[in-house]
Backbone as ProteinMPNN parsed JSONL, in Angstrom:
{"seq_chain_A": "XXXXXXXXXXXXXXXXXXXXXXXXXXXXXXXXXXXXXXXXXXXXXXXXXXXXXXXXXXXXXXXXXXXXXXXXXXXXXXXXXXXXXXXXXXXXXXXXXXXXXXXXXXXXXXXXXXXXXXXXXXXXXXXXXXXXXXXXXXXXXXXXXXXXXXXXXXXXXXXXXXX", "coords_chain_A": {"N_chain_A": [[0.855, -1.175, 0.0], [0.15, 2.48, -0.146], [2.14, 4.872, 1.316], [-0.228, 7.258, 1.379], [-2.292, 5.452, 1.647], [-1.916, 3.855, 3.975], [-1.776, 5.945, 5.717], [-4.448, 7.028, 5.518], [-5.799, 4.619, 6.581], [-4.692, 3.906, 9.099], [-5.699, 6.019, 10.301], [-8.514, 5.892, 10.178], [-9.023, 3.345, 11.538], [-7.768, 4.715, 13.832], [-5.182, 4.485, 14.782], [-1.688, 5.526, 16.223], [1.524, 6.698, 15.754], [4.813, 5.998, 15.992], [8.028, 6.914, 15.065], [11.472, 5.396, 15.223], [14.594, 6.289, 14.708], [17.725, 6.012, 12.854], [19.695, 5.554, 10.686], [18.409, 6.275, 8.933], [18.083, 8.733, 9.29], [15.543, 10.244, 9.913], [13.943, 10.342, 7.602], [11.942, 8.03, 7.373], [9.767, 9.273, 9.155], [9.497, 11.867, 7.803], [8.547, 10.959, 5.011], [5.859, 9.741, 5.96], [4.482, 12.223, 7.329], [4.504, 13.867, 4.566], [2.428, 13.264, 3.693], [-0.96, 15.033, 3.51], [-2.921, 15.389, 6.394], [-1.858, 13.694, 7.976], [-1.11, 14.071, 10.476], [-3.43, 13.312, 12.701], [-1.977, 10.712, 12.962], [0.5, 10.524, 13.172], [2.639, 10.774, 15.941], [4.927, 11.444, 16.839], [9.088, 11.78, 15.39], [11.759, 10.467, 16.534], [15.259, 10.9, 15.933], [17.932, 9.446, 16.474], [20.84, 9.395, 15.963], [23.332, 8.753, 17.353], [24.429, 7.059, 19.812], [24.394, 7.971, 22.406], [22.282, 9.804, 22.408], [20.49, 7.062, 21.184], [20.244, 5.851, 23.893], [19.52, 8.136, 25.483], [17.242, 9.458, 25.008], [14.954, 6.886, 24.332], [15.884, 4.329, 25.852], [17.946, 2.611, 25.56], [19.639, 0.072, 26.389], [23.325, 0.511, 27.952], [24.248, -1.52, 28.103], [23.313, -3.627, 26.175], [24.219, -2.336, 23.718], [26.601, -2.198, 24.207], [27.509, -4.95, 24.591], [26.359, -6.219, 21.839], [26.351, -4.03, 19.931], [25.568, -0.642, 17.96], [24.138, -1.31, 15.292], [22.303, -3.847, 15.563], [19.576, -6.6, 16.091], [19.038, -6.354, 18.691], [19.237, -3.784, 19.65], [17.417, -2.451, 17.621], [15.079, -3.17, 18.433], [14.827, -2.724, 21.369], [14.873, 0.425, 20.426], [12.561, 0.75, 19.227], [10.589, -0.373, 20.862], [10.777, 1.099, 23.465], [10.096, 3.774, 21.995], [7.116, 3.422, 21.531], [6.66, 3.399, 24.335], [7.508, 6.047, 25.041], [6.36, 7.59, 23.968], [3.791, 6.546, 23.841], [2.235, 5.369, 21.787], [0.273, 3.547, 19.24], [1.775, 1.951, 17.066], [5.599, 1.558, 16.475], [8.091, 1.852, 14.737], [11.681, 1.004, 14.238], [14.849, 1.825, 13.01], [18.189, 0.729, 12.605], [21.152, 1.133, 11.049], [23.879, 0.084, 8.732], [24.804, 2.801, 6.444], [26.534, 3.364, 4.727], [29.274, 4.985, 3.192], [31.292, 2.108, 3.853], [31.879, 0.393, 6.605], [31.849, -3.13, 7.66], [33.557, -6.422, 7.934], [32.359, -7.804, 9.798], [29.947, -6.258, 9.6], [28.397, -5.38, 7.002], [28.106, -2.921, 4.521], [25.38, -1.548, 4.18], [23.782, -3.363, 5.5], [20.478, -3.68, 7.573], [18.937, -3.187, 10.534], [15.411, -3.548, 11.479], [13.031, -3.123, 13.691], [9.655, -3.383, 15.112], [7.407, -2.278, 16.809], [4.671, -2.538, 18.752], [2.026, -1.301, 21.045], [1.732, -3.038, 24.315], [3.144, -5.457, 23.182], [5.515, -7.601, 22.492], [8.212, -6.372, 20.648], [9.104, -7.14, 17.477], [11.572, -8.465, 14.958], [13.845, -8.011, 12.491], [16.659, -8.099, 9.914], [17.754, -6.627, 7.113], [19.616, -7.235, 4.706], [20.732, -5.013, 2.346], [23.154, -4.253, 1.061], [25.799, -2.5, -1.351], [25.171, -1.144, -2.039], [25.319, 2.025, -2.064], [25.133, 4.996, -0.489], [22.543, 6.874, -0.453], [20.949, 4.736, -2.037], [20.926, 2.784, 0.045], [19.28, 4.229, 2.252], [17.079, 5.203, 0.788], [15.598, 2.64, 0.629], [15.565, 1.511, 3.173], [14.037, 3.04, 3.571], [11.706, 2.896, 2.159], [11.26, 0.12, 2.907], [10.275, 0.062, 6.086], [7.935, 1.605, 5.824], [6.343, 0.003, 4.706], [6.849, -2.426, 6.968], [5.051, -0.572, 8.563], [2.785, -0.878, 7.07], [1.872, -2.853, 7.072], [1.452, -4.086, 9.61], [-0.903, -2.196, 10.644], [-2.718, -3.444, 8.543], [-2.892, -5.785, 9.747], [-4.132, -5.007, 12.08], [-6.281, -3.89, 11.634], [-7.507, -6.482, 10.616], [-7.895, -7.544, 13.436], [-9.303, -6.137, 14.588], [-11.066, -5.646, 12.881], [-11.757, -3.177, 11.771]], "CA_chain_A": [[0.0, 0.0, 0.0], [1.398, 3.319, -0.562], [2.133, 5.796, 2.277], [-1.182, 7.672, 1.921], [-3.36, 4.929, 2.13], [-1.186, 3.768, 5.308], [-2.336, 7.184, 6.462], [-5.915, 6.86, 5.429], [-6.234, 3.412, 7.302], [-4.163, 3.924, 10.183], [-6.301, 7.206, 10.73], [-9.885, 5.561, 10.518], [-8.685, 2.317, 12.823], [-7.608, 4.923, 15.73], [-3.521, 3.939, 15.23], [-0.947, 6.106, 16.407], [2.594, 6.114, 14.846], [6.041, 7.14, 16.003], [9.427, 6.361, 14.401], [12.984, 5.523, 15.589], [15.191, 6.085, 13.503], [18.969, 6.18, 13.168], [20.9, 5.592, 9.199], [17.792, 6.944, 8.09], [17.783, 10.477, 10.015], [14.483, 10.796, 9.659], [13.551, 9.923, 6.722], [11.103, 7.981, 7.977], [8.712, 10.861, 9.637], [9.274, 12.805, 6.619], [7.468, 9.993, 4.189], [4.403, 9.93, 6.845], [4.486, 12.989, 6.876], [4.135, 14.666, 2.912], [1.032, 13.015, 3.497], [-1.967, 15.445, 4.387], [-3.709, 14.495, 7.329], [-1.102, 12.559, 8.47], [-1.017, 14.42, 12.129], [-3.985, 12.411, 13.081], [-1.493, 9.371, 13.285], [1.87, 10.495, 13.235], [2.469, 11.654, 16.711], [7.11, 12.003, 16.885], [9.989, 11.017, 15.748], [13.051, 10.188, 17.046], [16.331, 10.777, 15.108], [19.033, 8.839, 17.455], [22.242, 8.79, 15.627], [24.325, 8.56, 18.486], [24.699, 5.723, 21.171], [24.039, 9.192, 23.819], [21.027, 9.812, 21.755], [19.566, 5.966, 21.532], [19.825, 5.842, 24.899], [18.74, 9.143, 26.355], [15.473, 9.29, 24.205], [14.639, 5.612, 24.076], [16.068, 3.884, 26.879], [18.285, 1.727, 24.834], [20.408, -0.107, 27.269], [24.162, 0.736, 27.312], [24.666, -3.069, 28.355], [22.779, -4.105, 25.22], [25.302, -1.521, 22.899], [28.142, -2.829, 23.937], [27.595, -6.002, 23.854], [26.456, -6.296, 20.251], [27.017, -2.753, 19.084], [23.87, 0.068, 17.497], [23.642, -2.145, 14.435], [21.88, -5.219, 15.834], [18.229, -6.378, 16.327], [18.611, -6.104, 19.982], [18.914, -2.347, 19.97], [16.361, -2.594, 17.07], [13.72, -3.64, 19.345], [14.547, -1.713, 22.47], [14.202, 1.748, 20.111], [10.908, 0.661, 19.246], [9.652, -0.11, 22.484], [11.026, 2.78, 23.552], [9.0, 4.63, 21.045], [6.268, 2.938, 22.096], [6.018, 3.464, 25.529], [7.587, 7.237, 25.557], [5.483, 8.407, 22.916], [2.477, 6.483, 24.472], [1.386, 5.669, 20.249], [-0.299, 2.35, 19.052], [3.063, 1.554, 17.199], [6.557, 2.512, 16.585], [9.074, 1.166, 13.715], [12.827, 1.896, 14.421], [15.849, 1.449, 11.971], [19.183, 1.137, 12.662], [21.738, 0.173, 10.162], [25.281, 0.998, 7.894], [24.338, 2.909, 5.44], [27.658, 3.486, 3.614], [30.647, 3.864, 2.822], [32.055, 1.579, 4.549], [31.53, -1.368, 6.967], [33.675, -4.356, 8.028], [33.526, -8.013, 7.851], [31.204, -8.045, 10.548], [28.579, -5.402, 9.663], [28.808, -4.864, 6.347], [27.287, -1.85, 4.126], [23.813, -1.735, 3.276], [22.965, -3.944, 6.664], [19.865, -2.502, 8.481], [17.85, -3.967, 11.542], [14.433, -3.211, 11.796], [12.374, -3.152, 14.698], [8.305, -2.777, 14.862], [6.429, -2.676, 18.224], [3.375, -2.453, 19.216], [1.766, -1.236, 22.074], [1.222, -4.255, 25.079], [3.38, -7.084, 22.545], [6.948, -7.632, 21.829], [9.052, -6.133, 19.853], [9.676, -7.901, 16.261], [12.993, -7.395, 14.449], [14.55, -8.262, 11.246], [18.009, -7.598, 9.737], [17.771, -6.786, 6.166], [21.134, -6.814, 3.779], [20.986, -4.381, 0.852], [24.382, -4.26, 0.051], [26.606, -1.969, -0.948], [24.294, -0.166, -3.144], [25.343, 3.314, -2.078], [24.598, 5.637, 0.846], [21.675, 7.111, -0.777], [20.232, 3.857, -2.209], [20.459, 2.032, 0.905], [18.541, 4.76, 3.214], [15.909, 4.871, 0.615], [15.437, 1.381, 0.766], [15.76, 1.518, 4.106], [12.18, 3.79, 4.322], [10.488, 1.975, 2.239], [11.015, -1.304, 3.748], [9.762, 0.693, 7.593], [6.521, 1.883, 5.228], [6.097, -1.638, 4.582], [6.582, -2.919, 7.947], [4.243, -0.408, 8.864], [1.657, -0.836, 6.801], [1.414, -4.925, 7.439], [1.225, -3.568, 10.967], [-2.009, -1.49, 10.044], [-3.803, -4.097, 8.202], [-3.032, -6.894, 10.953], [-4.232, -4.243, 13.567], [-7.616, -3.804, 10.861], [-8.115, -7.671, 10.798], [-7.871, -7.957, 14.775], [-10.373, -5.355, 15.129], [-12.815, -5.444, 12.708], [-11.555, -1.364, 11.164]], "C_chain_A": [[0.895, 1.23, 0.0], [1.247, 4.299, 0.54], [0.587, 6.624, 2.55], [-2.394, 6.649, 2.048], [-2.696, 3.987, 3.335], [-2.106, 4.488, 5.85], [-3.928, 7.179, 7.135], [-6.359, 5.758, 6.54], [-5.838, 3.516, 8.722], [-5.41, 5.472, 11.192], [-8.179, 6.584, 11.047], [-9.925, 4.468, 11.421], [-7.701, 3.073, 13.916], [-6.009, 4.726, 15.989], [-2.69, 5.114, 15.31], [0.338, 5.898, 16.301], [3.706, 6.829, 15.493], [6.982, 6.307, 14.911], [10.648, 7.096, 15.396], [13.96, 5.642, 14.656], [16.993, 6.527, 13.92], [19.799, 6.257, 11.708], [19.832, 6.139, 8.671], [16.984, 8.738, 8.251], [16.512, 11.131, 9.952], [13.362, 10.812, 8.414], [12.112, 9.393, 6.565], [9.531, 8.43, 7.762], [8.547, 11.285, 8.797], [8.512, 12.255, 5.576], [6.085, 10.525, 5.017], [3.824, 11.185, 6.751], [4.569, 14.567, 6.214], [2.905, 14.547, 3.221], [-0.077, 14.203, 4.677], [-2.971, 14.51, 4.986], [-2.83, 13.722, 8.189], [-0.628, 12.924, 10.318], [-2.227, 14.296, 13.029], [-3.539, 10.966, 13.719], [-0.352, 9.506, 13.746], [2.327, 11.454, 14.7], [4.151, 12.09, 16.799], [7.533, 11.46, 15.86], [10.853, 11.258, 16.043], [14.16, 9.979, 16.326], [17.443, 10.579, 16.332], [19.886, 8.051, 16.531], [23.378, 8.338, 16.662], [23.705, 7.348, 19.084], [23.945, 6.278, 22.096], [22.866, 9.033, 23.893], [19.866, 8.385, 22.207], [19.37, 5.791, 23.591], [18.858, 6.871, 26.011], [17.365, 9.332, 26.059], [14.881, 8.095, 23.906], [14.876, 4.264, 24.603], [16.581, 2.543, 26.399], [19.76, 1.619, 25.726], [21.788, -0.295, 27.07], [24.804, -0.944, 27.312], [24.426, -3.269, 26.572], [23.724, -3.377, 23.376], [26.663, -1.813, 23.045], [28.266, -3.985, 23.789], [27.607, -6.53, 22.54], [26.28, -5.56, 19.931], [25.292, -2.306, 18.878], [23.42, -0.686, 16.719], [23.018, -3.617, 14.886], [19.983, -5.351, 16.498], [18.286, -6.256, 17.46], [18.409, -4.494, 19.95], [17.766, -1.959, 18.909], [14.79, -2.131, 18.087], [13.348, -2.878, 20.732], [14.484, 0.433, 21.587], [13.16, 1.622, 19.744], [10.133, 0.936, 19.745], [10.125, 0.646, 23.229], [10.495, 3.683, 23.168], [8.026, 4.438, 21.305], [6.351, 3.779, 23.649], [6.618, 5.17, 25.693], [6.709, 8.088, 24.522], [4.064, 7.976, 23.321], [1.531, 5.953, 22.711], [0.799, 4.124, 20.119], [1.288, 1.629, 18.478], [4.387, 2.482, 16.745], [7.595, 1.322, 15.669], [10.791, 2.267, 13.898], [13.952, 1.017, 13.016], [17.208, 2.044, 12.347], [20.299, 0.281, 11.729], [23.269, 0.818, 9.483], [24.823, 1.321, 6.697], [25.663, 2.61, 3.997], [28.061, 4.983, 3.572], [31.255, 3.575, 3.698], [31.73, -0.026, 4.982], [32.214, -1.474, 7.45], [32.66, -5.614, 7.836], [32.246, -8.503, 8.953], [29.91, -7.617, 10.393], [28.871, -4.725, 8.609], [27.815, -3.801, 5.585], [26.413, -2.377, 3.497], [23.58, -2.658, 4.492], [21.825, -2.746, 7.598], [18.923, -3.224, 9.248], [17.162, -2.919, 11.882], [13.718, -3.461, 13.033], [10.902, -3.037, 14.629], [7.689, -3.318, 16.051], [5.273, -1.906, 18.345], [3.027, -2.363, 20.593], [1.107, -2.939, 23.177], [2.286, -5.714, 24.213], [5.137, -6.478, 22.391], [7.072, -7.156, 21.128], [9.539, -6.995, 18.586], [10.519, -7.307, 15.386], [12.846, -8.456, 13.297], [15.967, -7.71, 10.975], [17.746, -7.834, 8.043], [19.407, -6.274, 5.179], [20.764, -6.782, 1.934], [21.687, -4.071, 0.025], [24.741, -3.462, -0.111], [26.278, -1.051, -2.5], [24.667, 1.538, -3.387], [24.532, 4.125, -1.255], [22.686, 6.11, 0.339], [20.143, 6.06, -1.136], [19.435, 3.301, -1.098], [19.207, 3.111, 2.328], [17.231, 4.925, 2.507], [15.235, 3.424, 0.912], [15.169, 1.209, 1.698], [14.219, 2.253, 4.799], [11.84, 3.222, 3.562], [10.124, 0.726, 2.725], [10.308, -0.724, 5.594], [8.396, 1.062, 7.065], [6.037, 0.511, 5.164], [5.47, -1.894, 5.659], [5.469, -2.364, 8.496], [2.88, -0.358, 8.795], [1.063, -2.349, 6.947], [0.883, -4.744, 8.392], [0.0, -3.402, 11.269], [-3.174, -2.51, 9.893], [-3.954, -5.228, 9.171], [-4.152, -6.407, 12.308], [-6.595, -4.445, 12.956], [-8.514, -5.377, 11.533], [-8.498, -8.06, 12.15], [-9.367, -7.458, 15.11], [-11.93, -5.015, 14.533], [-12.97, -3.608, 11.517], [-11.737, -1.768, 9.936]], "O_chain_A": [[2.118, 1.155, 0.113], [0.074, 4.614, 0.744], [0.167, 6.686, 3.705], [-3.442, 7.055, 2.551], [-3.511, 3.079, 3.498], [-3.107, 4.023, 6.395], [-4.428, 7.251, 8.257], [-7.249, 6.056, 7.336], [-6.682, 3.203, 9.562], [-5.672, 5.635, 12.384], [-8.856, 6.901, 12.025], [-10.873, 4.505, 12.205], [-6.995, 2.446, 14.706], [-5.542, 4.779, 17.127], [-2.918, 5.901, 14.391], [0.639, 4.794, 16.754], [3.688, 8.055, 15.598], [6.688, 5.363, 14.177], [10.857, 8.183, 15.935], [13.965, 4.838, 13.723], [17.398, 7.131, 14.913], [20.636, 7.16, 11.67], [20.168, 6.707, 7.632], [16.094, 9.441, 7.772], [16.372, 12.354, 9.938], [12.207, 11.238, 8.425], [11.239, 9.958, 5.907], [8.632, 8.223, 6.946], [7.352, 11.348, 8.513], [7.696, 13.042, 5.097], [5.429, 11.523, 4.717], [2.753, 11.329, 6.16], [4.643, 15.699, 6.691], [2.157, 15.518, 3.11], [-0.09, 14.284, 5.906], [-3.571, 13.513, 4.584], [-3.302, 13.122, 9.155], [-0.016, 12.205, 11.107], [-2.256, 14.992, 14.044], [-4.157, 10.261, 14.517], [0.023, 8.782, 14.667], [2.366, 12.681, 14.617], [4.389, 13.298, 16.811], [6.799, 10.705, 15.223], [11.124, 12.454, 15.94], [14.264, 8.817, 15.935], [17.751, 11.53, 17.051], [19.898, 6.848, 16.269], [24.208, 7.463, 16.412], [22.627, 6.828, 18.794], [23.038, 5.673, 22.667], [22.234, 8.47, 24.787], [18.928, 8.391, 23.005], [18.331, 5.643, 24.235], [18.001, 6.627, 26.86], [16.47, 9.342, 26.904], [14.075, 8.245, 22.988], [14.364, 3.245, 24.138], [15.981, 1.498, 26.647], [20.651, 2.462, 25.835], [22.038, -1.112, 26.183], [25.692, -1.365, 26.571], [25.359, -3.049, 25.8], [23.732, -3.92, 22.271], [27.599, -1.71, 22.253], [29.058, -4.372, 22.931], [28.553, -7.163, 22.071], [25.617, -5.886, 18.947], [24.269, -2.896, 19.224], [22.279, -1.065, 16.986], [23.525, -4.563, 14.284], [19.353, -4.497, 17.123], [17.16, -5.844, 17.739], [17.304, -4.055, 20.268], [17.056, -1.043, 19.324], [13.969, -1.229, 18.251], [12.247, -2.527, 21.156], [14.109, 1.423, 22.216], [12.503, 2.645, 19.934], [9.254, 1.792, 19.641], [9.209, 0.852, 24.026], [10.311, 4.61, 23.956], [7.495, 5.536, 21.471], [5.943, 4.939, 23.703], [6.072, 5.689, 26.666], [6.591, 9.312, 24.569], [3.152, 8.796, 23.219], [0.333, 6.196, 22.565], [0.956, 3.48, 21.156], [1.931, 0.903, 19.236], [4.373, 3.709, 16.649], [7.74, 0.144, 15.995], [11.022, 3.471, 13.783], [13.767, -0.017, 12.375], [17.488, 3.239, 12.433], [20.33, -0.949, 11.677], [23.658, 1.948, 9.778], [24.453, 0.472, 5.886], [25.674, 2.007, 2.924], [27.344, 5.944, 3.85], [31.818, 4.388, 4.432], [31.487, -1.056, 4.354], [33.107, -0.72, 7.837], [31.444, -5.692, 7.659], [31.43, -9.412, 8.797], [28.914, -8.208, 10.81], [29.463, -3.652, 8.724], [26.664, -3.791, 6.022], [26.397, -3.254, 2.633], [22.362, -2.725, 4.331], [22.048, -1.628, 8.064], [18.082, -3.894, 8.649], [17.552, -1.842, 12.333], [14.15, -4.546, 13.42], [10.74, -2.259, 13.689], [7.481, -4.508, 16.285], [5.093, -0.734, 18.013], [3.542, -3.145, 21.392], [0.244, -3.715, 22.768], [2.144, -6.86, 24.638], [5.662, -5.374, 22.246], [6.082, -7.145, 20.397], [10.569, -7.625, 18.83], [10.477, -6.136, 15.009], [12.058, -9.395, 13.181], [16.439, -6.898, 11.772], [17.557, -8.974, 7.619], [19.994, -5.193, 5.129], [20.624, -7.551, 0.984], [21.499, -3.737, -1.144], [24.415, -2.74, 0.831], [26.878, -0.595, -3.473], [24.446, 2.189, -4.408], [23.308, 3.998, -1.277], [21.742, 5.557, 0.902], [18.964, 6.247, -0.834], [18.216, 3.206, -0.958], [18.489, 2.521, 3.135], [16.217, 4.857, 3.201], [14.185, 3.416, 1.554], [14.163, 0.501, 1.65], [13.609, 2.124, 5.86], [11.216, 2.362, 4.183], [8.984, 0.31, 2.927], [9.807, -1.688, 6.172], [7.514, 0.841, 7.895], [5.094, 0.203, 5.893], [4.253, -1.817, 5.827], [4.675, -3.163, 8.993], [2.03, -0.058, 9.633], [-0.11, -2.722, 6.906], [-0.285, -5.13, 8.429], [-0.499, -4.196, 12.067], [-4.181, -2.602, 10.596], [-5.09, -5.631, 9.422], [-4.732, -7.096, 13.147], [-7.606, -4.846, 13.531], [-9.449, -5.527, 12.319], [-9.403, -8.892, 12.223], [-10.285, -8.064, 15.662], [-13.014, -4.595, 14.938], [-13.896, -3.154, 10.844], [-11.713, -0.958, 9.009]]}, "name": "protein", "num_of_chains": 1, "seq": "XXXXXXXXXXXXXXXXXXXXXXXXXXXXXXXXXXXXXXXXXXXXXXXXXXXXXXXXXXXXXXXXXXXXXXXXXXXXXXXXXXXXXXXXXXXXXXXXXXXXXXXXXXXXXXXXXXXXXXXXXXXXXXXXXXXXXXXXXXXXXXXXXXXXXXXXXXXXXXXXXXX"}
């Protein structure tokens, strides 16, 4: 579905939206919105490039950062639900990832873990590898795959309820 009928749906089933965001600075928010109307649903977001950042606005534990670093679904999942519960919204899709240039052997460019929580439920992650497409490529890519997630989100939320 395409960002404004996200909007449209998320707005007549009552859903409230933040975003976390981190390789994609916002990006994000700024999709949601272009769209008029879209401050019915879209209540923040959160641009946490930093470590300081994920943690101070999203309560992304420094245990959980050092252990396996910003790039990983664990910190995924805690900026989510983080988003979630400080924004108070129905849900909250975070993205943290390498955009490029660069990398290493471990975390290479174009990697980006997703996050998508929902108010009251776990946190569900992913790790998607786009490769080494180019800084630009991979952060688009990078919002529309979070439009995605969010709009599955949406229609799951529809089917539960009946919207």
């Amino acid at each position: 579905m395409d960002t404004g009928e996200l909007i449209r749906r998320a707005t007549a089933a009552g859903i409230t939206i933040a975003t976390a965001e981190s390789c994609t600075g916002g990006m994000i928010a700024a999709a949601l919105t272009d769209i008029p109307g879209s401050s019915a649903v879209v209540d923040r977001g959160y641009v946490t490039y930093s470590n300081a950042a994920k943690m101070q606005m999203l309560g992304v534990k420094a245990e959980t950062l050092d252990a396996v670093g910003a790039v990983s679904e664990e910190v995924a999942a805690e900026m989510a639900a983080g988003a979630v519960q400080n924004a108070g919204v129905t849900l909250a899709v975070s993205v943290t990832g390498i955009a490029g240039p660069g990398g290493s052997e471990f975390k290479p460019e174009g990697r980006v873990c997703f996050g998508l929580a929902r108010a009251g439920q776990t946190a569900q992650t992913e790790t998607v590898e786009f490769g080494a497409i180019g800084r630009a490529n991979v952060r688009a890519a990078t919002r529309d795959h979070a439009l995605e997630l969010l709009a599955q989100a949406v229609l799951e939320i529809e089917r539960e309820t009946g919207s």
